[in-house]
C-alpha positions as CSV (number, residue, x, y, z in Angstrom):
1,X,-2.8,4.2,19.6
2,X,-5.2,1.5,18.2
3,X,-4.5,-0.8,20.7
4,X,-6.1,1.7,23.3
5,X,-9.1,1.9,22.0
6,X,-9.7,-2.0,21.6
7,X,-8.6,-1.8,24.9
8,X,-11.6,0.6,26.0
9,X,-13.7,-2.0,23.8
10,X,-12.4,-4.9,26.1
11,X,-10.8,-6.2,23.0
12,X,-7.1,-7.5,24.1
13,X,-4.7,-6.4,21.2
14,X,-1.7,-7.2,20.3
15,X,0.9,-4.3,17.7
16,X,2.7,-7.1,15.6
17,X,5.7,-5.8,13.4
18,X,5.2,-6.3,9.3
19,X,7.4,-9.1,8.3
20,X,9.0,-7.7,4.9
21,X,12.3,-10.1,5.0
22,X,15.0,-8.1,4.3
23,X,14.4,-4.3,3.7
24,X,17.5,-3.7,2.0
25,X,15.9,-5.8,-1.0
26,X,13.5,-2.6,-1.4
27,X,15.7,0.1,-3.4
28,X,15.0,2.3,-5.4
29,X,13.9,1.2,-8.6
30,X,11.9,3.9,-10.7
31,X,12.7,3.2,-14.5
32,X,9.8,3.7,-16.4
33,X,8.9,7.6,-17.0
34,X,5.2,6.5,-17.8
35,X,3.2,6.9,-14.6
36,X,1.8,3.7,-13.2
37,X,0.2,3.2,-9.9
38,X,-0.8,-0.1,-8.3
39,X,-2.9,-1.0,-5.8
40,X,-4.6,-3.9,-3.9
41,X,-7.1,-5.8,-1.9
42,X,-7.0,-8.6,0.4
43,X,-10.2,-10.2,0.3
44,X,-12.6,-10.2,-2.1
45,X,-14.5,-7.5,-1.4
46,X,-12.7,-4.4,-3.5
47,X,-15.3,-1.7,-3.1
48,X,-13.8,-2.1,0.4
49,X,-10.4,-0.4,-0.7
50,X,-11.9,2.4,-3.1
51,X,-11.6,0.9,-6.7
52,X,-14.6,2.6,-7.7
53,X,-12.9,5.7,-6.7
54,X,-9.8,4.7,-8.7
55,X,-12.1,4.4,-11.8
56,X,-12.9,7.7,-11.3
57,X,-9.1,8.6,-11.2
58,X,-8.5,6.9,-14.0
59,X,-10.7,8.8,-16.7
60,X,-9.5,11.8,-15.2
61,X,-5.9,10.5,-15.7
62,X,-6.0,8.7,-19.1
63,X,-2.4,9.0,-19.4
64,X,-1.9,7.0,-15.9
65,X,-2.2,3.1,-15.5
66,X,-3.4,1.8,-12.4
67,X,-2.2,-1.8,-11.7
68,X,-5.2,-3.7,-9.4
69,X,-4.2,-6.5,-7.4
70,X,-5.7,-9.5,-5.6
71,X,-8.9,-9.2,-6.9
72,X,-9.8,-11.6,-10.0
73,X,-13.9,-10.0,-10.1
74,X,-15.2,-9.1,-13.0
75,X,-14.3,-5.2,-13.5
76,X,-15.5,-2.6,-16.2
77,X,-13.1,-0.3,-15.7
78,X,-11.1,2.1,-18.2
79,X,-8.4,0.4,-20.5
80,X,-5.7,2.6,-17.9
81,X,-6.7,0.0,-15.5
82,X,-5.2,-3.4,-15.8
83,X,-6.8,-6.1,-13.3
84,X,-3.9,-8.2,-12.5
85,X,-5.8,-10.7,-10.1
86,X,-4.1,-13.1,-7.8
87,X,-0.4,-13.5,-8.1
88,X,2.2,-14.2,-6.3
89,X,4.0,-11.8,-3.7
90,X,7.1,-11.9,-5.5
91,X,5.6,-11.5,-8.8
92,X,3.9,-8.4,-7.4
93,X,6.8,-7.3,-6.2
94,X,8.6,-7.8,-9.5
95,X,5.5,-5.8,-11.7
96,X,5.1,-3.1,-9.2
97,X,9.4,-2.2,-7.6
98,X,9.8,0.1,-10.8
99,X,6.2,1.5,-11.0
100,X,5.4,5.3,-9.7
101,X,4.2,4.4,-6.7
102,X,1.1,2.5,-4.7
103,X,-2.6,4.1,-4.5
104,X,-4.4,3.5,-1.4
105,X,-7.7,4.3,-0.9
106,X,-8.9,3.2,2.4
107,X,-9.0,5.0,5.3
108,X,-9.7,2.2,8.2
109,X,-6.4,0.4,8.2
110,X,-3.4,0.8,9.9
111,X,0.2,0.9,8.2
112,X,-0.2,-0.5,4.8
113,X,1.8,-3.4,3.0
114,X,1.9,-1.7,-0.5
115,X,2.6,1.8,1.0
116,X,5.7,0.3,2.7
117,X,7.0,-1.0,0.1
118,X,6.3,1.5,-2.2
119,X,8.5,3.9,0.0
120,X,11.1,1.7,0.1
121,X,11.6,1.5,-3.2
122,X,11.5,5.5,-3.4
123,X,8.6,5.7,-5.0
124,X,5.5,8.4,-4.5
125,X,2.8,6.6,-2.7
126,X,-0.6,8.0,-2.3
127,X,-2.5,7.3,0.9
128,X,-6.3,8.6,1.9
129,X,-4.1,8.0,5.7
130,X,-2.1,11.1,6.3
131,X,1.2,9.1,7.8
132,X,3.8,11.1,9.3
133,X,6.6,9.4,7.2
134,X,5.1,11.0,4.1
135,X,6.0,14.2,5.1
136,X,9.4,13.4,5.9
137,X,12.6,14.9,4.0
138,X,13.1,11.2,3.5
139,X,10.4,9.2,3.9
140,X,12.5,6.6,3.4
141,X,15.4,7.2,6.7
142,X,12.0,8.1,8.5
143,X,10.1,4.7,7.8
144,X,13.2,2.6,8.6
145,X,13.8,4.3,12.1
146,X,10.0,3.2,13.0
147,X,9.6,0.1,11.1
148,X,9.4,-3.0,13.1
149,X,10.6,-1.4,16.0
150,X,7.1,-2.2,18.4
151,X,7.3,-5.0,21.2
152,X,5.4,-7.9,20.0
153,X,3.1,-7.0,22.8
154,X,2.6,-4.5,24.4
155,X,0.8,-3.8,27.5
156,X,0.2,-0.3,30.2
């Protein structure tokens, strides 16, 4: 685990559960047959998360939108990609509950916000991180037996 190798580092770690609220509040909701994928960035620095490898994506999928998040920079990107900006959680969660699913194109982080969620809601999340939920039957069941479930710290 993660926390093993700050360990080796002499970096002390804690694993801290996501705090989605209430996960029940994440059904399915997939309405719209037109494909549409978001994604986001914490931070300002959105290179960072892949977008000019989602730009790429997007002129090879003209009949996709991608949804961009967090971000409020100055993009030239394909009119399949809307730059949403900074909004709130719960407007995000609004936009995005009846999209396809979320794009992420990072491989350094751990278990992503968006990616949760986009399970959740039964949608078809795409991840540069191979998570073993993915692969599940029901990613959904799978997610839920795991989620939350770590100590808040936890030690050898």
């Amino acid at each position: 685990m993660e926390y093993e190798v700050f360990e080796e580092l002499g970096i002390e770690s804690r694993i801290c559960p996501s705090f989605l609220g209430d996960v029940n509040k994440f059904t399915s909701q997939i309405i719209n047959p037109k494909k549409r994928y978001f994604s986001s960035v914490s931070g300002d620095d959105f290179r960072l998360y892949g977008w000019g490898k989602l730009n790429e994506i997007a002129k090879e999928n003209p009949d996709t939108e991608y949804y961009l998040y967090g971000n409020t920079v100055n993009w030239e990107a394909p009119s399949s990609v809307i730059v949403r900006g900074r909004i709130t959680k719960e407007k995000m969660n609004e936009e995005t509950k009846s999209m396809t699913g979320a794009i992420r194109m990072v491989e350094f982080e751990g278990c992503s916000e968006i990616i949760v969620k986009s399970i959740l809601w039964g949608q078809k999340p795409i991840s540069l991180i191979d998570y073993p939920f993915l692969h599940s039957d029901n990613p959904r069941e799978e997610l839920l037996r795991v989620l939350n479930n770590f100590p808040w710290n936890l030690k050898k």
